[in-house]
C-alpha positions in Angstrom: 14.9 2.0 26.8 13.1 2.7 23.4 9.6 1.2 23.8 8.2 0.0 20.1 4.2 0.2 20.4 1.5 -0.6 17.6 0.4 3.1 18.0 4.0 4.4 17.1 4.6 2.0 14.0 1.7 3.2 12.5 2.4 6.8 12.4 5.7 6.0 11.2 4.1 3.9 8.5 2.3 7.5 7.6 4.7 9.6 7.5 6.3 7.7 5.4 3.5 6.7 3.2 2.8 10.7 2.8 6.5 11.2 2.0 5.8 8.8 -0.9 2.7 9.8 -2.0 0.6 7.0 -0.9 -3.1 7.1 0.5 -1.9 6.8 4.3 -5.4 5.7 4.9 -4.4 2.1 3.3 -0.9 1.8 5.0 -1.1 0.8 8.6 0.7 -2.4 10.6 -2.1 -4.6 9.6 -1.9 -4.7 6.2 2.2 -5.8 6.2 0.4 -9.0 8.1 -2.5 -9.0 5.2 0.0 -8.8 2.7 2.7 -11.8 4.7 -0.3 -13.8 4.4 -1.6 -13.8 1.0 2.0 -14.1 0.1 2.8 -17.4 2.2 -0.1 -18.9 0.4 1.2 -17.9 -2.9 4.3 -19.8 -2.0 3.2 -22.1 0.5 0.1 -24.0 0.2 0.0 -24.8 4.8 -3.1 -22.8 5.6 -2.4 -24.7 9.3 0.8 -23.6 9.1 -0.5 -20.2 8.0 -2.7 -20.1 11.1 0.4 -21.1 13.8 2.1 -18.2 12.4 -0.1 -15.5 12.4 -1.5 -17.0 16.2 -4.9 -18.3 15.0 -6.9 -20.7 17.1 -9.5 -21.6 14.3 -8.6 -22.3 10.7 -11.8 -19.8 10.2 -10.0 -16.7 11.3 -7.1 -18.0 8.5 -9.8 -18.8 5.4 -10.2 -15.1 4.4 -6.7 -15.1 3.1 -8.2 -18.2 0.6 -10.8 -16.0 -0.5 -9.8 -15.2 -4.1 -10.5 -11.6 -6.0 -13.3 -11.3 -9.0 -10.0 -11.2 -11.6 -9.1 -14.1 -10.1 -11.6 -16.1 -10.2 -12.0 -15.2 -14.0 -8.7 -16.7 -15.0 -9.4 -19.6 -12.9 -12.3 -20.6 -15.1 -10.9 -19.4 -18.0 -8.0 -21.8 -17.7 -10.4 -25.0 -17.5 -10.3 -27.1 -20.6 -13.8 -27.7 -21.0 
């Protein structure tokens, strides 16, 4: 029986990262959950549906994928008619 563990995606993840050329110290299981995340947000506005997927008891845990970057937040109040 083939046994998929956390430890084993992760190098996998590297070797393919180094095979491409990217910094394998940004590529590991986590992020393809960080990026799901701010991606079902993008399309989906349910952060409490957001939560029950990614197994969060507390809406808290789930806010950090609200948070929005510095360019972001620029266009945001650029776009308000004032």
């Amino acid at each position: 029986m083939f046994c998929i563990t956390p430890r084993g995606i992760s190098g996998t993840l590297k070797k393919i990262a180094e095979e491409l050329n990217i910094n394998t110290k940004k590529v590991h299981p986590h992020s393809f959950r960080h990026m799901f995340a701010i991606n079902f947000l993008k399309n989906n506005k349910d952060v409490t549906l957001l939560a029950d997927l990614l197994g969060h008891a507390n809406l808290d845990t789930t806010k950090i994928y609200l948070r929005r970057t510095e360019e972001e937040q620029k266009e945001i109040i650029n776009s308000i008619n004032w």
